[in-house]
RODO-2510 file (C-alpha; in nm, 4 decimals, decimal comma):
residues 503
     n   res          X          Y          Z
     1     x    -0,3620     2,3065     1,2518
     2     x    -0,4885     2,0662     1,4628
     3     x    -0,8627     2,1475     1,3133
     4     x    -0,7333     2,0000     0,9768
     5     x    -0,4846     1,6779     1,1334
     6     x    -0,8815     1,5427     1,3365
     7     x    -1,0629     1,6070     1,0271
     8     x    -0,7766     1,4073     0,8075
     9     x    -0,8005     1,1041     1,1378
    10     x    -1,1179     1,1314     1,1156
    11     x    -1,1163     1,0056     0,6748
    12     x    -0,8425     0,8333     0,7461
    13     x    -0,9891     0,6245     0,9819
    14     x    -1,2958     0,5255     0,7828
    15     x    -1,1186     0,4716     0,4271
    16     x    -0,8762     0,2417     0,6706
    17     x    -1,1535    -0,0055     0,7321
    18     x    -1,1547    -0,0808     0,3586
    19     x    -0,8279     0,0012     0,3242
    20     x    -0,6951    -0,2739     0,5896
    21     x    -0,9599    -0,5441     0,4606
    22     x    -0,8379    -0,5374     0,1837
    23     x    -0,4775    -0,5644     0,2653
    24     x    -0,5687    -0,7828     0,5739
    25     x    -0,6890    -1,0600     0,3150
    26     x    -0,3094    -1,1468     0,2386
    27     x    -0,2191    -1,0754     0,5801
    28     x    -0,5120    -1,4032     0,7494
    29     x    -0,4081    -1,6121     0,4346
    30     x    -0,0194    -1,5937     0,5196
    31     x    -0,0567    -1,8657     0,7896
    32     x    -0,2975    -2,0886     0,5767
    33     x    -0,0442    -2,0368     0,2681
    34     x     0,2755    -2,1088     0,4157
    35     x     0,1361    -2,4220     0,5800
    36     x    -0,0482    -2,5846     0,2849
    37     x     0,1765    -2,4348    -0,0085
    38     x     0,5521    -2,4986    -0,0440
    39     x     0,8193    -2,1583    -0,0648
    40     x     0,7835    -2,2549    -0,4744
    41     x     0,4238    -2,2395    -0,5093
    42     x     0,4117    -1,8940    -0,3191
    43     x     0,6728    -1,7985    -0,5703
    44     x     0,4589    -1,8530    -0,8251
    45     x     0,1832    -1,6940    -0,6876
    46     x     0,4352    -1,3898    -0,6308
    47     x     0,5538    -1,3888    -1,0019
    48     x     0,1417    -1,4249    -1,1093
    49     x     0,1233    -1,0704    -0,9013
    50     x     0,4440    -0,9593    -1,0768
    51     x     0,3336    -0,9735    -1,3851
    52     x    -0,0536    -0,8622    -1,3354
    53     x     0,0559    -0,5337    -1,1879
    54     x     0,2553    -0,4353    -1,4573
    55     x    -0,0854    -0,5433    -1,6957
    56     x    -0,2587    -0,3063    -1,4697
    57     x    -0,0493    -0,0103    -1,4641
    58     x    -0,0642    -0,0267    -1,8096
    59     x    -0,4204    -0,1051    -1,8566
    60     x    -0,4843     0,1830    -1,6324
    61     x    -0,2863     0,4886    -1,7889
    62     x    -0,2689     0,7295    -1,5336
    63     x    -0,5801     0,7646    -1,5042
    64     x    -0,6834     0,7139    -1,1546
    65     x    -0,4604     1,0579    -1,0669
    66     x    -0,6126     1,1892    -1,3649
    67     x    -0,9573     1,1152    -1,2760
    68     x    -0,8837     1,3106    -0,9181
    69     x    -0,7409     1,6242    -1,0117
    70     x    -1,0172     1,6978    -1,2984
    71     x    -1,2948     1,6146    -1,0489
    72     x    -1,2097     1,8689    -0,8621
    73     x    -1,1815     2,1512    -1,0925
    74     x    -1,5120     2,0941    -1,2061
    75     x    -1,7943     2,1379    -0,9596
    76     x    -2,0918     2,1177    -1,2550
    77     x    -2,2143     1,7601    -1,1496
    78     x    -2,2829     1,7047    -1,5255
    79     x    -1,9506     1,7690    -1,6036
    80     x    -1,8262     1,5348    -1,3351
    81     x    -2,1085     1,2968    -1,4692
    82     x    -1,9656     1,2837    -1,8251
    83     x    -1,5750     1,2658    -1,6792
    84     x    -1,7155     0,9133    -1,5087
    85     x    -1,8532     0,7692    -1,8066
    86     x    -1,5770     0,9216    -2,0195
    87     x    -1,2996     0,7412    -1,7696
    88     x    -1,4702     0,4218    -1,7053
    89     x    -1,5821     0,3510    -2,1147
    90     x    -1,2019     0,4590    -2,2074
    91     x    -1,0838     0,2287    -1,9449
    92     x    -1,2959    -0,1059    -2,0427
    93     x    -1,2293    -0,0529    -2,4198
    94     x    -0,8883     0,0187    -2,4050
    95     x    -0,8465    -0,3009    -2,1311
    96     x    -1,0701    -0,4945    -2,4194
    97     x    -0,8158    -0,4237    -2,6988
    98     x    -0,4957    -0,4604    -2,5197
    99     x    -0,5880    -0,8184    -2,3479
   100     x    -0,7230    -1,0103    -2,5817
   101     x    -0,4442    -1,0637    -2,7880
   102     x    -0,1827    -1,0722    -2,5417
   103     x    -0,3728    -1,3570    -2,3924
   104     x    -0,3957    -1,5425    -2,7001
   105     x    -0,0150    -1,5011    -2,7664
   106     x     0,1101    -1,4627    -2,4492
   107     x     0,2542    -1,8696    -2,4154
   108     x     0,5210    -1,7729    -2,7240
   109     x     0,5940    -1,4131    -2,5951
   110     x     0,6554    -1,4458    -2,2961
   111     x     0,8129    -1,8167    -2,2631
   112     x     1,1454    -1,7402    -2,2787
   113     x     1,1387    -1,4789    -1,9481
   114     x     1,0546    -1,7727    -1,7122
   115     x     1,1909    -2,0192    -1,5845
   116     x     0,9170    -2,2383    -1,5058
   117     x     0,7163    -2,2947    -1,8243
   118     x     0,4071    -2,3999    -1,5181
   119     x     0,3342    -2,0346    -1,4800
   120     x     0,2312    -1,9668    -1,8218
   121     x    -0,1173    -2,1187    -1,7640
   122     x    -0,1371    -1,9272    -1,4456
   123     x    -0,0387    -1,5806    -1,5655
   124     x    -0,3111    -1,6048    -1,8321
   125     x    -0,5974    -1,6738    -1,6096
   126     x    -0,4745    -1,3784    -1,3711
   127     x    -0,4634    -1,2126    -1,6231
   128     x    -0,8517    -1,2037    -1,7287
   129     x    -0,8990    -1,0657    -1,3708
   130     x    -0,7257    -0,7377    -1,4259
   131     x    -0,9956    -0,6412    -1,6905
   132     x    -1,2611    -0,6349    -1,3972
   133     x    -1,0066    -0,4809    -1,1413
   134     x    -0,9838    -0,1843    -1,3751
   135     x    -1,3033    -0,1833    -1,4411
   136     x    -1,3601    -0,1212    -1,0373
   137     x    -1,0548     0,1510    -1,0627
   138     x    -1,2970     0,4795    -1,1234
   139     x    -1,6151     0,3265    -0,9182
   140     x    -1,4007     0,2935    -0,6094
   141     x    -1,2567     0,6309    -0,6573
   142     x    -1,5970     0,8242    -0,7169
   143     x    -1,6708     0,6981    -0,3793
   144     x    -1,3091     0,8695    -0,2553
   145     x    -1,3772     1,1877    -0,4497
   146     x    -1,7138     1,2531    -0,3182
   147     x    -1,5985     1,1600     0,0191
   148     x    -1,8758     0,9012     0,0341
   149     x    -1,6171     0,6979     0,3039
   150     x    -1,8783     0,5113     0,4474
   151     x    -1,9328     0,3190     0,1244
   152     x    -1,5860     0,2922     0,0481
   153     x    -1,5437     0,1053     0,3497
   154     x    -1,8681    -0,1176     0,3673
   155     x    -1,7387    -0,2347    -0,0252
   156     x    -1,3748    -0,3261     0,0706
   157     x    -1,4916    -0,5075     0,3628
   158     x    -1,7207    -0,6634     0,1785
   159     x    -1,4270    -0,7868    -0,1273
   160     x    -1,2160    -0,8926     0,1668
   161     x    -1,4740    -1,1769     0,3367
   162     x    -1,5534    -1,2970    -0,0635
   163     x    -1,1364    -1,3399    -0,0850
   164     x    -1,1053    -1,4823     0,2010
   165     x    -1,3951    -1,7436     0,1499
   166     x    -1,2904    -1,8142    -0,1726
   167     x    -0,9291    -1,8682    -0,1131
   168     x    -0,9824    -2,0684     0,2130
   169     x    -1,2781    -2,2820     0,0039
   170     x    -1,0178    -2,3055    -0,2787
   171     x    -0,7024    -2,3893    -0,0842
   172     x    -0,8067    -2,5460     0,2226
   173     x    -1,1555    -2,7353     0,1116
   174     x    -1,0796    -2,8210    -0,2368
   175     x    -0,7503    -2,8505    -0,1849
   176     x    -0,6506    -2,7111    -0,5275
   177     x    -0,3348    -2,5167    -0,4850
   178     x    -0,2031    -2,2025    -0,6365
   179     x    -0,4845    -2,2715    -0,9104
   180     x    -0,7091    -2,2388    -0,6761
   181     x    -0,5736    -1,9454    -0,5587
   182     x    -0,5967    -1,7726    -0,8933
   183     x    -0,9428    -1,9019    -0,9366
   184     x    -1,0600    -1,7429    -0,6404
   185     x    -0,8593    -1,4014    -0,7051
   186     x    -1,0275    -1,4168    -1,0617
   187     x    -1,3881    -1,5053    -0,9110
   188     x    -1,3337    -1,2384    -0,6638
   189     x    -1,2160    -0,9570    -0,9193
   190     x    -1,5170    -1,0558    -1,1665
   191     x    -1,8141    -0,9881    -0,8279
   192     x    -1,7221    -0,6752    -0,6968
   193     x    -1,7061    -0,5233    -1,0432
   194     x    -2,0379    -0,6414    -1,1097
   195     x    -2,1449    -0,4726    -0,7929
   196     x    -1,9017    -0,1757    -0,7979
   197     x    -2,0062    -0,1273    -1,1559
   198     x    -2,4560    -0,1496    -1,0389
   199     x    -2,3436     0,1374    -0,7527
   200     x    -2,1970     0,3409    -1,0025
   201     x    -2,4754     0,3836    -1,3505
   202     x    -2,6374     0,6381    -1,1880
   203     x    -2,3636     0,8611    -1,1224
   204     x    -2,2504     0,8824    -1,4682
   205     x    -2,3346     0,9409    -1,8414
   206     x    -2,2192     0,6911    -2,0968
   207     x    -2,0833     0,9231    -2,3132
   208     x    -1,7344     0,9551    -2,4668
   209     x    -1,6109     1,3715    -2,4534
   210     x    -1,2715     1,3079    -2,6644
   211     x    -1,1796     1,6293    -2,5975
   212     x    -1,1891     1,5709    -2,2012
   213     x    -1,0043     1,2287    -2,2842
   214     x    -0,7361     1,4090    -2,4695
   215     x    -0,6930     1,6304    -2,1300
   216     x    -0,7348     1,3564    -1,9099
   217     x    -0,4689     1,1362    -2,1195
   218     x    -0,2349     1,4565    -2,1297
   219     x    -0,2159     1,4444    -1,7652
   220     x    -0,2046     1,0821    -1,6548
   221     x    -0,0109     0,9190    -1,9961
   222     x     0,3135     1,0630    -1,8014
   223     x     0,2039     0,9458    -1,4628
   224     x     0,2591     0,5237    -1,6562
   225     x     0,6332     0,5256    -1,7040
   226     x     0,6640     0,6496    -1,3425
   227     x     0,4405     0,3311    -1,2181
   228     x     0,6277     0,1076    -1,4273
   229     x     0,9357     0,2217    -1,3060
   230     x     0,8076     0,1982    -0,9225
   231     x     0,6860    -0,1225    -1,0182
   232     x     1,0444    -0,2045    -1,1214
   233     x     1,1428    -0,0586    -0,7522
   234     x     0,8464    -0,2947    -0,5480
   235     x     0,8690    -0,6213    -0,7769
   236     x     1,1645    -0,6702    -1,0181
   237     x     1,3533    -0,8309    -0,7870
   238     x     1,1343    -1,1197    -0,7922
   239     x     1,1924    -1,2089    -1,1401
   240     x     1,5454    -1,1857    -1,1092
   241     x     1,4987    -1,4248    -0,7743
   242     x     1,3228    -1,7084    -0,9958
   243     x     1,5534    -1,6472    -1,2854
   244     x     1,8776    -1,6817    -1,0441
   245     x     1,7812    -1,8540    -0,7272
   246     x     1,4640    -2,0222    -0,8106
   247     x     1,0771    -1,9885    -0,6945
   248     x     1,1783    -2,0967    -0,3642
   249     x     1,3822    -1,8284    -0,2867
   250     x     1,0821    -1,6029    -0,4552
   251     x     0,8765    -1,7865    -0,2286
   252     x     1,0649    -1,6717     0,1283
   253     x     1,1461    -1,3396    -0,0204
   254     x     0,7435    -1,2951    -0,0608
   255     x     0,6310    -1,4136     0,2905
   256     x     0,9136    -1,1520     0,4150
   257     x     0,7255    -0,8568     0,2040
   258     x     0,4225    -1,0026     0,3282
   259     x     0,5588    -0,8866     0,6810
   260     x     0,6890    -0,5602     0,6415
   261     x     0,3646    -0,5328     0,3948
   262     x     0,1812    -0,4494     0,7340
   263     x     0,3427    -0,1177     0,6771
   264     x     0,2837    -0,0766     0,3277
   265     x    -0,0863    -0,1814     0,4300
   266     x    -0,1216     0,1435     0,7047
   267     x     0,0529     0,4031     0,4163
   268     x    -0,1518     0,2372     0,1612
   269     x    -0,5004     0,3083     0,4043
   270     x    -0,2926     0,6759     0,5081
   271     x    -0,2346     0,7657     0,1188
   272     x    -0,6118     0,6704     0,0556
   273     x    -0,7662     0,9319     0,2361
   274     x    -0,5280     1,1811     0,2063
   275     x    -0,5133     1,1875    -0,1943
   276     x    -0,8370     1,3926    -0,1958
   277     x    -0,7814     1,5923     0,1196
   278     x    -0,4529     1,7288    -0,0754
   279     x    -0,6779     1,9021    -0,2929
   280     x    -0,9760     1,9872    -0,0891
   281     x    -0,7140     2,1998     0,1483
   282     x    -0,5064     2,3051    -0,1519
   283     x    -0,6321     2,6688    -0,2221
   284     x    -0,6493     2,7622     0,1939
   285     x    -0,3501     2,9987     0,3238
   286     x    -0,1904     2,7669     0,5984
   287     x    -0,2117     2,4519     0,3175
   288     x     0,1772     2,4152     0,3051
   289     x     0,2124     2,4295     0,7085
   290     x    -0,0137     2,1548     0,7182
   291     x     0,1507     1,9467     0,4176
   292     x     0,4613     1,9837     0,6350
   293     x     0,3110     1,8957     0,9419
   294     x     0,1597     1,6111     0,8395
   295     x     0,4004     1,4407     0,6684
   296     x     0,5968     1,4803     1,0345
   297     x     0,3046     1,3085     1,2291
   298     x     0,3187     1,0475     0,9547
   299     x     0,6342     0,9406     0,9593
   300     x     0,6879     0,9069     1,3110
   301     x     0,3814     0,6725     1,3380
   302     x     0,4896     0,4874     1,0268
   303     x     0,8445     0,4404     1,1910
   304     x     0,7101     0,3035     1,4958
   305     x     0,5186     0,0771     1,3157
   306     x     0,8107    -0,0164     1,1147
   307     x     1,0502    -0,0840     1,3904
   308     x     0,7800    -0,3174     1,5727
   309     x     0,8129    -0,5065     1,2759
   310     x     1,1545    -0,5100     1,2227
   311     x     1,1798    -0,6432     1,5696
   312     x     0,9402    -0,9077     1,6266
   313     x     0,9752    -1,0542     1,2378
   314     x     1,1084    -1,3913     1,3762
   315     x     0,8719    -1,3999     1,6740
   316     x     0,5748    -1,3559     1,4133
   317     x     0,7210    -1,6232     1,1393
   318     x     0,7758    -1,8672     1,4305
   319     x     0,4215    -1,8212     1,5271
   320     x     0,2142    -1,7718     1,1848
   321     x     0,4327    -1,9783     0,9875
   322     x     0,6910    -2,3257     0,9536
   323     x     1,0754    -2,3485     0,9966
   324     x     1,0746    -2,3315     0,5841
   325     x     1,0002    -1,9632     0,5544
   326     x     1,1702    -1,8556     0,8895
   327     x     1,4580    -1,7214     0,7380
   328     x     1,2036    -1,4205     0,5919
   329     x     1,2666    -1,2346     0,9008
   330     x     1,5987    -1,1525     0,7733
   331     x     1,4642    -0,9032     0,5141
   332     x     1,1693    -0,7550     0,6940
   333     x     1,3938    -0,4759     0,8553
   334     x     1,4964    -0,3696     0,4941
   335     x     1,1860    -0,3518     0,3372
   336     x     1,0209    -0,1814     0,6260
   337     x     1,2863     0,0867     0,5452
   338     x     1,2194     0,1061     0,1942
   339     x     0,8870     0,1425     0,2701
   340     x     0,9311     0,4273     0,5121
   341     x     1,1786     0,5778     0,2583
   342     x     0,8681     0,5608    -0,0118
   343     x     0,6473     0,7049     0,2173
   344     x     0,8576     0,9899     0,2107
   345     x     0,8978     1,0556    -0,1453
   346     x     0,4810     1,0581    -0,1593
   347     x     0,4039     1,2821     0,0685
   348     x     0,6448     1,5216    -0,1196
   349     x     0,5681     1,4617    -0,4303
   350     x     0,1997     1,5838    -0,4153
   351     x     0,4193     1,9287    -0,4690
   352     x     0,3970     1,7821    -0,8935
   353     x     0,0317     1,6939    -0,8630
   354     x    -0,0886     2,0519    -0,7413
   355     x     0,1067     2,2106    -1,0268
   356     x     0,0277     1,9727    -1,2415
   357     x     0,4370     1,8959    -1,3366
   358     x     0,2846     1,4988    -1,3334
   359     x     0,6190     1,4752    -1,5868
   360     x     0,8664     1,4715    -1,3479
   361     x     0,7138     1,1587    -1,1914
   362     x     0,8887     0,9356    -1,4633
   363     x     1,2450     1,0690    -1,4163
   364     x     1,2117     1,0674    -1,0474
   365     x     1,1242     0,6884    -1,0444
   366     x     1,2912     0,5984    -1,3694
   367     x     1,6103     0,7175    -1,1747
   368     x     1,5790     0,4673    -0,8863
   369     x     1,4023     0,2104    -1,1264
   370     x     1,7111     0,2236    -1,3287
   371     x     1,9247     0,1710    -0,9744
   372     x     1,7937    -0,0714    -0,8557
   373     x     1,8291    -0,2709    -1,1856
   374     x     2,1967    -0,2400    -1,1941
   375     x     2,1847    -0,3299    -0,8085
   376     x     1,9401    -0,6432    -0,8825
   377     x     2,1746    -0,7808    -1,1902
   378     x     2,4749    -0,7072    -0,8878
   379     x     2,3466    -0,8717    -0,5891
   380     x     2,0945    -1,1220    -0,6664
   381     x     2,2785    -1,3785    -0,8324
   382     x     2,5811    -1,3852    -0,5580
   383     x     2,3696    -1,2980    -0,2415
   384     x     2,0145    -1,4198    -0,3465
   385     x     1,7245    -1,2622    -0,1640
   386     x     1,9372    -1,0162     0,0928
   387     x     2,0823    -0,8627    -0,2052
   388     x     1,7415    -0,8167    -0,3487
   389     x     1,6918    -0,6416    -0,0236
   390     x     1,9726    -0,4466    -0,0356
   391     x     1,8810    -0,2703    -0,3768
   392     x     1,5206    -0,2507    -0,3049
   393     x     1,6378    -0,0065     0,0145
   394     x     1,9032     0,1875    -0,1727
   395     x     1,6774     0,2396    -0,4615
   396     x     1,4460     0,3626    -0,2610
   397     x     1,6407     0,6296    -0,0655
   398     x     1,7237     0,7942    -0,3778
   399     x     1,3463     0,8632    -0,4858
   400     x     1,2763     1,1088    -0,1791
   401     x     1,6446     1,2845    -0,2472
   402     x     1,5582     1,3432    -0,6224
   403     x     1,2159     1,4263    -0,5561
   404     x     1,2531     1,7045    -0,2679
   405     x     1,4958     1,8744    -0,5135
   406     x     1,2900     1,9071    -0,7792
   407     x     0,9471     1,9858    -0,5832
   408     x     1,0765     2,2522    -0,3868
   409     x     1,1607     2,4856    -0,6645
   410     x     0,8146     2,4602    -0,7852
   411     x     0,6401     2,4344    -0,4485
   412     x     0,8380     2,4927    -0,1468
   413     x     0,6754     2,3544     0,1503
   414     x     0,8352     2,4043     0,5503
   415     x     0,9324     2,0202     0,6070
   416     x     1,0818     1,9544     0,9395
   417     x     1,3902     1,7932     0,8523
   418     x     1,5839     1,8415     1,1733
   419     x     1,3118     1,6557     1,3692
   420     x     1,2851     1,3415     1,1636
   421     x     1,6260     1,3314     1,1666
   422     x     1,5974     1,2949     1,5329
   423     x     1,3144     1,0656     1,4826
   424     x     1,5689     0,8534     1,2196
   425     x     1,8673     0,8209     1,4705
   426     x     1,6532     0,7729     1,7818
   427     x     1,5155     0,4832     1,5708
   428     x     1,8220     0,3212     1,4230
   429     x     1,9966     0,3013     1,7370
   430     x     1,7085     0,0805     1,9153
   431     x     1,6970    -0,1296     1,6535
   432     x     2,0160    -0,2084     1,6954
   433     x     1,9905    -0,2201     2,0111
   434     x     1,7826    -0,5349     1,9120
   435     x     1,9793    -0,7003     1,7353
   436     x     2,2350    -0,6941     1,9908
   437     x     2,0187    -0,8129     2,3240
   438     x     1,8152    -1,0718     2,0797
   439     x     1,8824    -1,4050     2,2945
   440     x     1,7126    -1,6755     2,0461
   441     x     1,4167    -1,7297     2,3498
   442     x     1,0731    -1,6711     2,1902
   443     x     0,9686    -1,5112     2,5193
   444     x     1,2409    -1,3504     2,6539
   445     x     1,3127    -1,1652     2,3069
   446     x     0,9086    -1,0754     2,3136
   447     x     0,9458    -0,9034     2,6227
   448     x     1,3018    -0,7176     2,5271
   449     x     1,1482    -0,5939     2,2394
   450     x     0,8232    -0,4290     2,3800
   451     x     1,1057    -0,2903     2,6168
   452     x     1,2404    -0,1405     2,3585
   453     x     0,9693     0,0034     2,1980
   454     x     0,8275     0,1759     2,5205
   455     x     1,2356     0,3331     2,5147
   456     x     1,1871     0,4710     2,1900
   457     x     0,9083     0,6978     2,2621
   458     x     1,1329     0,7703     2,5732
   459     x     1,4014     0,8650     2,3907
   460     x     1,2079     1,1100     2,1644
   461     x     1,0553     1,2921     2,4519
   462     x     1,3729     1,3510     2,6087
   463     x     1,5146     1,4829     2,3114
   464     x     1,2389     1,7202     2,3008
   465     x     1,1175     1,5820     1,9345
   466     x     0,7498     1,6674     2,0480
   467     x     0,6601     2,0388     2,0784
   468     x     0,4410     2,1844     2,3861
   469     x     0,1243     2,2364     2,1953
   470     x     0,1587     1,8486     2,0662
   471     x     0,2028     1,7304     2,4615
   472     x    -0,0604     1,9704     2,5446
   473     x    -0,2798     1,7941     2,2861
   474     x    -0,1723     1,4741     2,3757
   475     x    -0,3122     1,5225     2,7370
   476     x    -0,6084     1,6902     2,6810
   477     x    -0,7158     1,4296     2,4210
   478     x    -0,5852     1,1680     2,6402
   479     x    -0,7906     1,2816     2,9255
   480     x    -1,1436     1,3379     2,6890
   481     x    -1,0305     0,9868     2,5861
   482     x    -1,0373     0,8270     2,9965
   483     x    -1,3180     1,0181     3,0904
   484     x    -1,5384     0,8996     2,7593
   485     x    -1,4188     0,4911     2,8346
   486     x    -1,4948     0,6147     3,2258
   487     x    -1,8529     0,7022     3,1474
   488     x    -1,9520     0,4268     2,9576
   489     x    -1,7797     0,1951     3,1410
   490     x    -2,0445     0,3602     3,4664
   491     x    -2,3287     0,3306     3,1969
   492     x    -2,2277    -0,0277     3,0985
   493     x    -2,2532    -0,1189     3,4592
   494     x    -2,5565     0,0615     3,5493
   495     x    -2,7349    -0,1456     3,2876
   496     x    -2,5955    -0,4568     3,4156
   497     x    -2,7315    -0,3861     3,7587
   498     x    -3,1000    -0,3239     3,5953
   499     x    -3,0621    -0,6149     3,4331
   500     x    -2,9989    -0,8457     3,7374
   501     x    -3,2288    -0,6390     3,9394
   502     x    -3,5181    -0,7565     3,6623
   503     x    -3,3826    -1,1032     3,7218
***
């Protein structure tokens, strides 16, 4: 067990230094955004990514998932050669075809869903850029599928310093705004496909095998009303926020999801490397144990994570941001549990993927989708962006509920409910326990709070959440750990003293 949970830290930690770059870009420009750009122009640049993810689901038809599972099956590295070209050609034509024209018309199409007739402009620009992101979709995932982590890493690292350059150039130099913004997104998008695109010719054929494509469409096609509808889940509410409460609203609710987003950003680097370690694991005997085990380990890291967050959201506006987007902090403990909730319905749902059942994917979303909705028509207009908080987390809940009913008739897997329901109530209560003790004092409510935290793991050990083998683990790694920083430290010392005694 614990063989396969190193080997998974081990991916996991190397696809999470391109993972976090990435995600760490939005993260660095949060303080340089909220203190050059008012809450309305970070609405707009929230309603830009509204609309350019749904482009890109689209655009992308599944087949990212599809481009994993068929991968795999085949271990002729001509076939795999020919599914590259065949995914990557598909995927630039089809982009070709679809945004031309909907730039061209998209002013008269698509006036009458905003508010603000100034986003127009800026939508069409964006969208040019999501013809070179999915261009970069099946590069960047060649590099996943053959485990080549290494380069993964060294190429999201390397997008992350050219968007951060650019934006900070665009925003802060040039002072240009949220067109500069979108300029440097675009500039960004169009460099690392060049260079994503040069790393990838000679690892595929440029050849078209229709009668893969007609497989590989069969099996992600499905997978696009289920993005759409999470889509609907993770951004709808927005566009309900700017058509009932405006783009400053939009604006605060962002910089909140930017926030708990430090969660989504650890699932997101998680989810990376454990796509493909799904299926390399998939045909050994104890694969389901381990499925169940890991999504245990998961979820209790993912919930700490999530209630340091929820905790110090005010602290961290007070300190990264100004008094305009303080009130932010109010929705971070809400989206942090959607998130979790999501996380959830993920790791489960890999149960569809394995048996290749992708087509339960849109009724499982479309369900919540369709919640949440209702909820956003509900709450948004009388309770602005809290309601828009509300349905995001009860939309949410309902996607692991649905999904673990379905999945475990057609592949049962051990999960250990009655310990994350421990870990859930253990949780909840310190929260609230912070809300309570929460005095107003930046410093005082900074040390409560790590207080808190240190009771939480506490609490789970005396409630015996963590079996003997795991504390035995815990130890023994904990020890190798000392004793490794011991000896170095000696070494690092030893050299010192040669040095001076050079001198």
């Amino acid at each position: 067990m614990f063989v396969h949970l190193r080997r998974l830290s081990a991916q996991t930690l190397i696809y999470g230094l391109g993972e976090v770059a990435t995600r760490l870009a939005a993260l660095l420009l949060l303080p340089v955004y909220t203190r050059i750009l008012t809450p309305a122009d970070y609405g707009k640049l929230a309603i830009v990514a509204l609309v350019t993810t749904v482009v890109a689901i689209i655009l992308n038809s599944g087949q990212s998932s599809a481009f994993f599972r068929f991968y795999f099956q085949n271990e002729s590295q001509n076939t795999r050669r020919k599914l590259t070209g065949t995914v990557l050609i598909f995927l630039l034509v089809s982009a070709t075809a679809i945004l031309l024209p909907l730039i061209l018309f998209f002013g008269p199409l698509a006036a009458p869903l905003f508010k603000d007739v100034t986003l127009l402009p800026l939508i069409k620009i964006a969208l040019i850029g999501t013809f070179f992101d999915v261009g970069s979709v099946i590069p960047f995932a060649t590099f996943r599928a053959e485990q080549r982590a290494a380069r993964y890493a060294k190429l999201s690292v390397l997008r992350f310093f050219i968007n951060v350059t650019l934006n900070i150039i665009a925003v802060v130099v040039l002072r240009q705004g949220v067109i500069g913004v979108i300029y440097a997104n675009l500039l960004t998008s169009i460099l690392f496909f060049m260079v994503c695109l040069g790393l990838t010719l000679r690892t595929m054929e440029w050849t078209v095998d229709l009668s893969l494509l007609k497989q590989l469409l069969r099996f992600g096609l499905p997978i696009v009303p289920a993005n759409l509808a999470g889509w609907a889940l993770a951004l709808s509410d927005r566009f309900f926020l700017q058509r009932y409460s405006g783009l400053g609203q939009v604006g605060i609710y962002a910089v909140g999801y930017s926030m708990a987003g430090i969660l989504s950003m650890l699932t997101g680097w998680f989810n990376t490397a454990y796509a493909p370690y799904v299926y390399s694991i998939s045909k050994q005997s104890d694969a389901k144990v381990v499925y169940a085990r890991v999504l245990t380990y998961a979820i209790t890291l993912f919930t700490l994570v999530g209630l340091g967050l929820a905790l110090f959201a005010r602290e961290a506006l007070v300190l990264l941001t100004r008094p305009a987007y303080y009130g932010a902090a109010r929705i971070v403990p809400l989206i942090v549990l959607a998130y979790l909730f999501f996380e959830v319905s993920y790791l489960i749902s890999f149960g569809l993927d394995l048996t290749g059942k992708t087509g339960y994917y849109p009724f499982i979303v479309g369900a919540g989708a369709v919640v949440n909705l209702f909820l956003n028509l509900a709450l948004i207009p009388p309770f602005g962006m809290m309601g828009a908080a509300v349905a995001t987390v009860l939309s949410y809940m309902l996607l692991p509920i649905i999904g673990y009913f379905i999945v475990r008739r057609l592949y049962p897997v051990p999960y250990e409910w009655r310990r994350l329901l421990k870990l859930a109530l253990v949780s909840v209560g310190v929260y609230l326990a912070g809300v309570v003790l929460k005095t107003g004092k930046l410093w005082i409510d900074l040390g409560m709070e790590i207080m808190l935290v240190l009771t939480w793991g506490l609490a789970l050990y005396g409630w015996r959440f963590f079996t003997q083998s795991e504390l035995v683990t815990a130890r023994s790694t904990t020890s190798k750990g000392l004793h490794i920083c011991q000896v170095r430290l000696r070494c690092g010392v030893s050299k010192v003293r040669r040095v001076i005694g050079r001198w």
